[in-house]
N, C-alpha and C positions, 0 to 999 in steps of 0.2 A: 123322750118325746119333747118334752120340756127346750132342751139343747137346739134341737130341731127347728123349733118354730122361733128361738132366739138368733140362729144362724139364717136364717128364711128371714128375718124381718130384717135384719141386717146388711144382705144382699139386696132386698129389696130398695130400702133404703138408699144404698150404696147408688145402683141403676139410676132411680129416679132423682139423687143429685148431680148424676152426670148428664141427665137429657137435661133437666134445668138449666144448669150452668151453659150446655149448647149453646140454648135455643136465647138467652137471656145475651151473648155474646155476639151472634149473628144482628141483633137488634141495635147495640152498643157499637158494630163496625157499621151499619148502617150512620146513626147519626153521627158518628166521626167522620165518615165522609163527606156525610153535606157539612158538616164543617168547615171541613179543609174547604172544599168546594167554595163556599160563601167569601172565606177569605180570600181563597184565591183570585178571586172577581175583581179584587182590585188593581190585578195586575196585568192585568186584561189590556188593550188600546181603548181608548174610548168610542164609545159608541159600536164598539164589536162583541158578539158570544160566538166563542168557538165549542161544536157540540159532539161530543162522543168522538170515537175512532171511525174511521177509514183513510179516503184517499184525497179528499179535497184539500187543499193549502190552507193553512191558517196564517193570519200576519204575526202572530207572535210565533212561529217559524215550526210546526206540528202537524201532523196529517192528520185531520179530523173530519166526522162524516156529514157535519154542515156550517157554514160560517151563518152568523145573523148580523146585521148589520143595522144601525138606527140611526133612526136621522132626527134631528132636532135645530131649533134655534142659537144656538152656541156658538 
């Protein structure tokens, strides 16, 4: 009985540092992306955000599903 409840905590155990580990890596690819993302910003044209996927042109040469464009004193 003893053996039993040693094997049972141990599976247990086992389980619940595999959803941990998931759920703790989905968060960690999250902010790696906005990472990359932020840096990537600077290689941007100025004064443009190209957003997401689709079908629209972007000037830095990419189909994405909106251009934003800003205007300023410059």
């Amino acid at each position: 009985m003893k053996k039993k409840m040693i094997f049972s905590f141990i599976v247990v155990a086992t389980v619940m540092s595999f959803i941990g580990s998931s759920y703790s890596n989905n968060n960690t690819n999250d902010l790696l992306l906005d990472n990359i993302e932020a840096l990537a910003n600077g290689e941007q044209e100025n004064g443009i955000k190209c957003i997401g996927e689709g079908t629209v042109d972007c000037p830095i040469g990419i189909k994405v599903e909106a251009v934003i464009r800003f205007y300023g004193l410059e």
